[in-house]
TIFI-28218 format. One line per field, with one value per residue (C-alpha): residue number from 1; x, y, z. Coordinates in Angstrom, 3 decimals, always signed. Layout:
BEGIN
n	(NUM	...)
x	(X	...)
y	(Y	...)
z	(Z	...)
REM end
This chain:
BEGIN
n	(1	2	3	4	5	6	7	8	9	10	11	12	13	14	15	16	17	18	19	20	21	22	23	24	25	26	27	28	29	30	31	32	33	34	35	36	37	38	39	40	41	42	43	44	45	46	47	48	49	50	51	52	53	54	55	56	57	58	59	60	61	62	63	64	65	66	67	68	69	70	71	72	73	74	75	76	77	78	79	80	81	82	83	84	85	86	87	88	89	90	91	92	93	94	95	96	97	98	99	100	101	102	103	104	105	106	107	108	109	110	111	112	113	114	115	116	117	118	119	120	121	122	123	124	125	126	127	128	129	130	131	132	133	134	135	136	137	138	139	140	141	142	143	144	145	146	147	148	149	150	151	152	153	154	155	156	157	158	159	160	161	162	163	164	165	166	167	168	169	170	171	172	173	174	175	176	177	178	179	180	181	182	183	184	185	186	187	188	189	190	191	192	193	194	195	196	197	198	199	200	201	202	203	204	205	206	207	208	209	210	211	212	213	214	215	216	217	218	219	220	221	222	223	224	225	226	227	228	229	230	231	232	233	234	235	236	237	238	239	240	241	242	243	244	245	246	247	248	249	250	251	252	253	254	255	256	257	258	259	260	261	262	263	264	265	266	267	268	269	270	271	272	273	274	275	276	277	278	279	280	281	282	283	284	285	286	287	288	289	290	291	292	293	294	295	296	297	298	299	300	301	302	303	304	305	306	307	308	309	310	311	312	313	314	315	316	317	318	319	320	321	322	323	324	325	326	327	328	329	330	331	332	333	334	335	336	337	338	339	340	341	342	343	344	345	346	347	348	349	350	351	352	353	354	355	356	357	358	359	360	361	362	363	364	365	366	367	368	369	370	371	372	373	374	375	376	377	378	379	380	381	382	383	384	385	386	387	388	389	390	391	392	393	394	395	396	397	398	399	400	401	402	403	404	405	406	407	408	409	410	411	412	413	414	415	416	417	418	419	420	421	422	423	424	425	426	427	428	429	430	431	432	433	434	435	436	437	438	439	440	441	442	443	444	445	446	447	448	449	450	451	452	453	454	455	456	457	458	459	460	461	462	463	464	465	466	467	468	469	470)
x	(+0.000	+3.047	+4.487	+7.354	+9.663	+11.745	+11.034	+9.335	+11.069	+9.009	+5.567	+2.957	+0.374	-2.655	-4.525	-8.227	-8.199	-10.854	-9.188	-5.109	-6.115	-4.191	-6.169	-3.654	-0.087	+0.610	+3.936	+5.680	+7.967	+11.177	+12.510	+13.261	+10.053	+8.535	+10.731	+9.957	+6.024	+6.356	+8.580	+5.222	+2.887	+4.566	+5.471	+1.935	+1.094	+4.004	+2.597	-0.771	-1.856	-1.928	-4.454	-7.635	-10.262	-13.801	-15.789	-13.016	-13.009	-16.834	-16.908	-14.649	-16.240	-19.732	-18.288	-16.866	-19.223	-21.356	-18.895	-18.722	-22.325	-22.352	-19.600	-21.022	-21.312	-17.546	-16.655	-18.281	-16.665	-13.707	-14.302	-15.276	-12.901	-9.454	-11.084	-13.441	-16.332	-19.305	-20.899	-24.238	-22.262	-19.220	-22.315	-23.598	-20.065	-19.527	-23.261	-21.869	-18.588	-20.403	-22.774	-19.395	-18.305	-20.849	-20.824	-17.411	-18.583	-22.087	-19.462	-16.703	-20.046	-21.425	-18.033	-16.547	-14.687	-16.401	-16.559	-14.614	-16.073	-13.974	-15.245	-16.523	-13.540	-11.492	-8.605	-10.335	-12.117	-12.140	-11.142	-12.943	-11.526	-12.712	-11.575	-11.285	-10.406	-7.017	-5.694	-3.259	-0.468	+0.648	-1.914	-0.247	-3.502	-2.110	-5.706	-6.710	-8.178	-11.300	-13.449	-10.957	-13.079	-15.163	-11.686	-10.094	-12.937	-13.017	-9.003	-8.587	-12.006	-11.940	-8.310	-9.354	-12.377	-9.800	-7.447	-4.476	-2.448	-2.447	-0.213	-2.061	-0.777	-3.539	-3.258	-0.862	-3.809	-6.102	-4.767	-6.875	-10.107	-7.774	-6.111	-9.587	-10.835	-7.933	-8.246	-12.154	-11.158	-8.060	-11.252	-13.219	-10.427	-8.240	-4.706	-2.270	-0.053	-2.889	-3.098	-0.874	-1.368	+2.272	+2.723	+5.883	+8.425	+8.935	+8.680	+11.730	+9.981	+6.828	+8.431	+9.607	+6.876	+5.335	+7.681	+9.075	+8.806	+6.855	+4.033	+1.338	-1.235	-0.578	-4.139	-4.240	-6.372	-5.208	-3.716	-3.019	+0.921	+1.741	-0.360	+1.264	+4.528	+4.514	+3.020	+6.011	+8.266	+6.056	+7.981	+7.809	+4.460	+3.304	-1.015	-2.387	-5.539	-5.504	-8.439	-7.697	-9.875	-11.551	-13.109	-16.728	-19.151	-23.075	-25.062	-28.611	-30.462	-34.665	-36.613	-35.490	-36.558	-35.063	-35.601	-34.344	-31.179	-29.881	-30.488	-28.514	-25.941	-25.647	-25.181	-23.015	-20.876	-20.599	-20.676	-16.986	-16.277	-15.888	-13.308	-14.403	-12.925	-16.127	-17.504	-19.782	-17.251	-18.560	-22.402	-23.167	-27.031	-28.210	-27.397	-31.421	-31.276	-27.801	-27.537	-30.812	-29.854	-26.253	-28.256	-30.266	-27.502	-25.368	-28.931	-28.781	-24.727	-24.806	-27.419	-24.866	-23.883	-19.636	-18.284	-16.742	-17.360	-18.417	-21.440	-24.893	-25.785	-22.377	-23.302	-19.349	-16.244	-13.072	-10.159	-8.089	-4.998	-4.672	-2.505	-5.527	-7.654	-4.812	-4.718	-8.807	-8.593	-5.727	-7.463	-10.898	-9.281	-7.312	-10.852	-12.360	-9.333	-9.914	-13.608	-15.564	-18.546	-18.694	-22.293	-21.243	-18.255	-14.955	-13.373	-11.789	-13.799	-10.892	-7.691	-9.607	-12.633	-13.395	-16.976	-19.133	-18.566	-20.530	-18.749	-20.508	-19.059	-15.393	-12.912	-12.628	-8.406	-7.985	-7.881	-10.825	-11.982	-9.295	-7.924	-9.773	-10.176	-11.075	-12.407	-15.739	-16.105	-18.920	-18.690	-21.950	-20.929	-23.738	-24.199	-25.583	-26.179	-25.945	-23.009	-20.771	-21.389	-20.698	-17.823	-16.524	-17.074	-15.040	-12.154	-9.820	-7.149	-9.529	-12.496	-14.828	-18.630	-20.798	-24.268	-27.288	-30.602	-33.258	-36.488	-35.976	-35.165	-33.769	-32.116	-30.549	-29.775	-27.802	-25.999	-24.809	-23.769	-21.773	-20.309	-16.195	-16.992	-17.341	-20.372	-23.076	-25.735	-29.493	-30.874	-28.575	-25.257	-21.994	-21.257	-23.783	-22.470	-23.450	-20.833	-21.967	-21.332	-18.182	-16.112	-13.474	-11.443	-10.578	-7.888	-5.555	-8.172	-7.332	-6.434	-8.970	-12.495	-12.870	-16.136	-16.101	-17.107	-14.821	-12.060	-11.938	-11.780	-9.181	-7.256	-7.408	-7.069	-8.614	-6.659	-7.178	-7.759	-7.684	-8.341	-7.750	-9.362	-11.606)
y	(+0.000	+2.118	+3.961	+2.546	-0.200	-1.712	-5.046	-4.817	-4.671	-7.682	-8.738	-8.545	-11.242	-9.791	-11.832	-12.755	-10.476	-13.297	-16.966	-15.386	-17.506	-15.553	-13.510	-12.320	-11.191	-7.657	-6.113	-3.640	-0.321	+1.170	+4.391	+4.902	+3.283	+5.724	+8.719	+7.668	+7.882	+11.051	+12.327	+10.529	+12.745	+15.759	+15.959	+15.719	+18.787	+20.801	+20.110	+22.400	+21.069	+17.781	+18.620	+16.640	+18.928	+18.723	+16.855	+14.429	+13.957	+13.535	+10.971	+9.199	+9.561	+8.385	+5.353	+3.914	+4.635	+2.391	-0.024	-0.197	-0.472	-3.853	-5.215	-4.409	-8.347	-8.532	-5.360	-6.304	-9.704	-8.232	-5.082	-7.280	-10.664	-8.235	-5.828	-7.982	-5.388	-7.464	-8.310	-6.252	-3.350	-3.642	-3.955	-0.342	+0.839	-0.233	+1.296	+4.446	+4.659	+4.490	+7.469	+9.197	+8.864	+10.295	+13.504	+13.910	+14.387	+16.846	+18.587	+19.092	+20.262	+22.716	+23.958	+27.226	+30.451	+33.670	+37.583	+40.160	+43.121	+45.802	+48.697	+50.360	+52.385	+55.391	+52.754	+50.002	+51.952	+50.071	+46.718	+43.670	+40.185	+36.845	+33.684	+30.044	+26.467	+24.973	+21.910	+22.685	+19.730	+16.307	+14.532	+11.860	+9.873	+7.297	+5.439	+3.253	+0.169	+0.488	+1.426	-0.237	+0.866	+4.338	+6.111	+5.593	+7.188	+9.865	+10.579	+9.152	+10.486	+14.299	+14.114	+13.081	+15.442	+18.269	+17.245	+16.302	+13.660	+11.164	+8.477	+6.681	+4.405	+2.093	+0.186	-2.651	-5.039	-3.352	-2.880	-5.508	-2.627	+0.548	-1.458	-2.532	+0.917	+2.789	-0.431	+0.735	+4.414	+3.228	+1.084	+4.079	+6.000	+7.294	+7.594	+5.536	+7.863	+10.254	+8.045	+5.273	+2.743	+2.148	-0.245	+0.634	-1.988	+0.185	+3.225	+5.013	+4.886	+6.073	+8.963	+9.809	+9.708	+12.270	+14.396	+14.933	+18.752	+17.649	+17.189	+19.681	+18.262	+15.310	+13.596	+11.439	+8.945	+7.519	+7.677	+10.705	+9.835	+9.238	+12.277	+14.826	+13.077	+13.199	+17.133	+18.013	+16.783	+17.875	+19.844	+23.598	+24.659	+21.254	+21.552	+19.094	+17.345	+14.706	+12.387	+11.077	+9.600	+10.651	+9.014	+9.737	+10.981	+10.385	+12.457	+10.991	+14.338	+13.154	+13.388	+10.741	+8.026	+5.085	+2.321	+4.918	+5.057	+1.861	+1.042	+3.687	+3.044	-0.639	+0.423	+2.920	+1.394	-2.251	-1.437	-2.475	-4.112	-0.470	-0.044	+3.528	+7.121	+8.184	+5.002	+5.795	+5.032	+6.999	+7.369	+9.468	+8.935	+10.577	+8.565	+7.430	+5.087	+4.499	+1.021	-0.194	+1.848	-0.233	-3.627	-3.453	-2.122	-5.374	-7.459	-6.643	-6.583	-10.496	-11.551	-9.979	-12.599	-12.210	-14.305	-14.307	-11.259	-12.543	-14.160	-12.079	-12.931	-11.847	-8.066	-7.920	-8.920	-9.277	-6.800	-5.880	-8.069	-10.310	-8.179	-5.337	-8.087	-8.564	-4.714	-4.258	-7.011	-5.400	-2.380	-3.784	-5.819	-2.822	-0.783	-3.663	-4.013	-0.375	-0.639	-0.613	-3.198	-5.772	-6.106	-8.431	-9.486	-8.519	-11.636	-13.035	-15.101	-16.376	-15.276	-12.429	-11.530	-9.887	-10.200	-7.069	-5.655	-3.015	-1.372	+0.685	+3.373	+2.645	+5.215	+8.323	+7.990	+4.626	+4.349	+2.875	+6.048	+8.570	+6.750	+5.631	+1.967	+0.798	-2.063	-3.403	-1.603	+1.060	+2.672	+3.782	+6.578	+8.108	+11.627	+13.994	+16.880	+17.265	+20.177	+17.380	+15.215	+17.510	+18.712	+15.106	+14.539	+17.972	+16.989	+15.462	+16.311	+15.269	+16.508	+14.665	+13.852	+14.072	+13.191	+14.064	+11.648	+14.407	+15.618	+18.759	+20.678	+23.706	+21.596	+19.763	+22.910	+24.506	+20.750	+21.892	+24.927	+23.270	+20.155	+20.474	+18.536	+19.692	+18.113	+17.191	+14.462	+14.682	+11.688	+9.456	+7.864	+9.986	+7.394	+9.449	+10.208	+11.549	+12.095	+15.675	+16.464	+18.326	+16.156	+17.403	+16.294	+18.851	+19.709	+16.023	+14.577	+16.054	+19.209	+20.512	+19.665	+16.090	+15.535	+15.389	+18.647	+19.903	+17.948	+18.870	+22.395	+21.580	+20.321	+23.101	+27.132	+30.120	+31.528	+35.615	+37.452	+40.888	+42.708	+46.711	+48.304	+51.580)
z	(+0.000	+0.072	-3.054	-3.104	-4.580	-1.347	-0.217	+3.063	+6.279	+7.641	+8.155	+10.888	+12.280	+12.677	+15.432	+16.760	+20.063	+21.000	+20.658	+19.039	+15.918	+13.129	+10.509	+8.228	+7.993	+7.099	+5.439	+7.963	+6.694	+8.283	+8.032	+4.211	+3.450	+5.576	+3.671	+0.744	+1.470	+2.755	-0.410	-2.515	-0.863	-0.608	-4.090	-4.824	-2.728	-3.845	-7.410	-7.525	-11.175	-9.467	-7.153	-7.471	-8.673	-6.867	-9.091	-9.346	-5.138	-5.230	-7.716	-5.598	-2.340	-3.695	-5.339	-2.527	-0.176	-2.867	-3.226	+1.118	+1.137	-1.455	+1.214	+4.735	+5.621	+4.755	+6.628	+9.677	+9.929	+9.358	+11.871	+14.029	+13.627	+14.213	+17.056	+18.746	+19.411	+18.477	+15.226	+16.018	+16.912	+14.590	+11.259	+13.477	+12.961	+8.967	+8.394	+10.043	+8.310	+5.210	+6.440	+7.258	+3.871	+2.537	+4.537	+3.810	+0.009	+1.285	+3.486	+0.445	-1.512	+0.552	+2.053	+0.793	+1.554	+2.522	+1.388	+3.272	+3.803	+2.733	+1.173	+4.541	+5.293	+2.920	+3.166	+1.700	-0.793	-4.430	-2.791	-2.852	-1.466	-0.599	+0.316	-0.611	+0.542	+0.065	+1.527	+4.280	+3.228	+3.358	+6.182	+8.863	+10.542	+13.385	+14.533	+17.454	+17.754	+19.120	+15.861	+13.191	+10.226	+11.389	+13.178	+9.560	+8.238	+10.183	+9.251	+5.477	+4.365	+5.550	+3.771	+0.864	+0.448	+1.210	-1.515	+1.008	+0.471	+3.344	+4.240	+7.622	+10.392	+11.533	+15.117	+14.646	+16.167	+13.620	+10.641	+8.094	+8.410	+7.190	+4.676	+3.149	+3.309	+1.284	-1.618	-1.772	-2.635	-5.110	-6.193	-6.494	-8.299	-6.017	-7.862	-5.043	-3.961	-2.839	+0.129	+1.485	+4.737	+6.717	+9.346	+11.242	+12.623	+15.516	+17.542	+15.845	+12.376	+13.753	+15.277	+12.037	+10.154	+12.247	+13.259	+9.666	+8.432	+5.493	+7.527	+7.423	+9.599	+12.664	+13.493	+16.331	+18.185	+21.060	+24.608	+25.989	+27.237	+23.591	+21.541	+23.928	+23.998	+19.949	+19.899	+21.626	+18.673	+15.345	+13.165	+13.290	+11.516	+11.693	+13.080	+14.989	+15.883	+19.101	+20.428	+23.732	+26.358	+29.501	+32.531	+31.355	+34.276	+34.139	+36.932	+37.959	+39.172	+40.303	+38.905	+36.036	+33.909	+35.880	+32.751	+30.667	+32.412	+33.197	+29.848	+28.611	+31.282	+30.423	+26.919	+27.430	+29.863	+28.544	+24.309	+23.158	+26.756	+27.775	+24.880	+23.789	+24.915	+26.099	+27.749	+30.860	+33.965	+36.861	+37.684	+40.775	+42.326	+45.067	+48.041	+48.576	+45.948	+44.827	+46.130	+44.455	+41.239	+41.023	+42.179	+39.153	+36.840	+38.082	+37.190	+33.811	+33.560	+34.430	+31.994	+29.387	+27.318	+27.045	+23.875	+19.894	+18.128	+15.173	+16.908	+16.129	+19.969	+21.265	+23.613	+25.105	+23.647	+24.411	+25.743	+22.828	+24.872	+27.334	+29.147	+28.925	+30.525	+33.871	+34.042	+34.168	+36.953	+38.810	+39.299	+40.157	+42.927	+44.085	+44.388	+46.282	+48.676	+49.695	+50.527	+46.993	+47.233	+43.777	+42.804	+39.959	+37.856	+38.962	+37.418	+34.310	+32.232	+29.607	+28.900	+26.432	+28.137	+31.328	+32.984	+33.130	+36.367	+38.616	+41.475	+44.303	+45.834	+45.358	+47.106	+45.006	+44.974	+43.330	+39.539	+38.483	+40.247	+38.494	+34.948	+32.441	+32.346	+29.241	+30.126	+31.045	+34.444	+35.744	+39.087	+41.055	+43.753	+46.079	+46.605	+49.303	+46.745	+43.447	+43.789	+45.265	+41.915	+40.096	+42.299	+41.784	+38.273	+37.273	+39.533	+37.206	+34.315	+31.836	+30.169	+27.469	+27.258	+30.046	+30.703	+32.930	+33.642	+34.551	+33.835	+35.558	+32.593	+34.667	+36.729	+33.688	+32.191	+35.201	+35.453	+31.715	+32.675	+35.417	+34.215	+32.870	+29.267	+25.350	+25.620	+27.863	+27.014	+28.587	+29.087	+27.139	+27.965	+27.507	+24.340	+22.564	+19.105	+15.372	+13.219	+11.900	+15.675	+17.159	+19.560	+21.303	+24.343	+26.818	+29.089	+28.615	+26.813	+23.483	+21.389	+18.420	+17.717	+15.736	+13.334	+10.039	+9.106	+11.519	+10.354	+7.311	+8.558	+10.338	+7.033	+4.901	+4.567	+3.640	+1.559	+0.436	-2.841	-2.184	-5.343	-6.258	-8.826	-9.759)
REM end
């Protein structure tokens, strides 16, 4: 998938998260194969006659989304085979990267520059300028695992539409989804060296594929210790884009819809095995009824049915890696050791999969109470007043989605005002997501504003004409 003609550096077994059966084996890159992407792609952007035209990007865009949407069996099986997040939600996933595909081509149609309005001073007298979109340079996407098909998307596609060449690193454990995905749009007429899938042999070579000056534009998904870590190191003039995770907090304010909400906390909490950025970790209820509200919560977290991913009847998957699975138990047992009751769970099922588990009131110092756990875990916590939820929820270095179960709409409201997130949810789970939406992680939880539309924003310029004349 590279534009280049050096034998690859090695290969790459791709494996079943599930049962480690292997899926495929993937070609990895070094460091010239790396260069010699990035010399690919930038030579295309130095070279403005290259540049796709409009028409040209929207062709492609609407043909693959059709080809995608004759393949969404096959792109489900394999969304789901390589990441493990189950076949009911991984076919939700391929429907909605196909959605996102198509807004990336309504998006390129409706987007344009703007009118300046000069005129309205002596000094600007007999001058008329607007602006229009350019693509801001060669695009670097490095992905995460969790959503193997729709994160790609959401990097590859917004590129594309903006006419910047992109060369992107997919998860090592994930790569099988990206690498389909960029053969659809070479399918769909996308000349090859406007965009090109690496898979690095190490760390070094990653490093320089990012930090390389050629780089116009860094997007990242994934943990916040590395997307800071590689920020610090971009090139001069290099923008940047990161999607981290937070430790998502859902307040339950009375008067509520109690069905309502452990539904959407079991969904919320549980979808991926807890594998998602903004996965509902920390429910505060008042302290009335926060033992019965985590006693049914556990009910319906046990009657979850754990298994393979590409079973239709499969709810929660597996960790990513078995080591995930020891580290989700390790901190579960720590909580417990320092007073936090287990309503259910709390144990390994297989090497892969850890049982759903529902935690009440575990001390507000130990990590499942302060990191994000990406695992199957939710923690109830009971409240005296709503201030001291909210108190709670803000006090940490990261900021994502919120949410608030109330039918109080003023009280809802002021719990909006209140609440440290880029978003707050009412009366949903803080997984809530459309992809025309803004998402942005705040504080350590990321830097920019992902979303499609405001991805591509992010990926190109306005550039001037100011024009003089009587």
């Amino acid at each position: 998938m590279l534009e280049t003609s050096r034998p690859a550096s090695g290969t790459l077994a791709v494996l079943s998260p599930f049962d480690g059966r292997e899926l495929a084996s993937v070609a990895t890159c070094n460091v010239d194969h790396v260069d010699d992407a990035l010399a690919a792609a930038y030579s295309l952007f130095r070279d403005r006659d290259s540049w796709l035209p409009v028409p040209q990007r929207l062709e492609i865009l609407n043909k693959a989304a059709s080809i995608m949407q004759g393949q969404v069996e096959e792109l489900t099986l394999l969304a789901a085979s390589e990441g493990g997040k189950p076949y009911t939600d991984s076919r939700v996933e391929v429907v909605r990267a196909i959605d996102g595909v198509h807004l990336c081509a309504e998006t390129l149609r409706s987007h344009s520059g703007s009118v300046i309005p000069l005129g309205k001073t002596k000094a600007t007298t007999g001058r008329v300028a607007f602006t229009q979109k350019e693509p801001v340079g060669v695009v670097v996407a490095v992905s995460a695992f969790n959503h193997p098909l729709n994160l790609i998307v959401h990097q590859v596609g917004p590129a594309v539409a903006s006419a910047c060449p992109v060369i992107v690193k997919p998860a090592p454990d994930t790569p099988l989804s990206c690498i389909r995905f960029v053969e659809i749009l070479r399918e769909a007429g996308l000349p090859d060296a406007w965009c090109q899938v690496v898979v690095t042999d190490d760390i070094d070579t990653s490093e320089k594929l990012v930090t390389d000056s050629r780089v116009g534009f860094f997007s990242f998904i994934g943990s916040a210790r590395v997307g800071w870590m590689l920020r610090s190191k971009l090139a001069p003039g290099t923008r940047c884009a990161l999607e981290h995770g937070g430790v998502a907090p859902l307040i339950i304010a009375p008067p509520y819809d109690r069905d309502a909400a452990l539904a959407a906390i079991l969904k919320g909490g549980f979808y991926h095995a807890g594998q998602v950025c903004v996965s509902v970790q920390r429910v505060y209820a008042p302290k009335s009824e926060a033992a019965d509200l985590a006693s049914a919560l556990a009910e319906r977290a046990a009657e979850l049915i754990v298994g393979a991913p590409e079973e239709p009847a499969t709810e929660v998957g597996p960790l990513i890696r078995t080591a995930e699975v020891d580290r989700v138990g390790l901190w579960v047992d720590e909580a417990v050791a320092a007073g936090a009751k287990l309503l259910c769970g709390g144990k390994k099922i297989s090497d892969s999969c850890y049982a759903p588990t529902v935690l009440l009131n575990p001390p507000t110092d130990v990590r499942v109470s302060t990191s994000e756990i990406f695992g199957p875990v939710v923690c109830i916590y009971a409240y005296d007043d709503v201030d001291s939820a909210v108190e709670q929820a803000n006090n940490l270095p990261v900021a994502f989605q919120a949410a608030v179960f109330s039918n109080d709409i003023d009280l809802a409201g002021d719990l909006y005002k209140k609440l440290d997130a880029s978003s707050v949810i009412i009366n949903d789970h803080t997984a809530f997501r459309d992809d025309v939406m803004p998402f942005a992680g705040l504080r350590e939880s990321g830097l920019g504003v992902g979303g499609i539309p405001y991805t591509m924003e992010d990926m190109q310029i306005d550039k001037m004409m100011v024009i003089k004349s009587s």
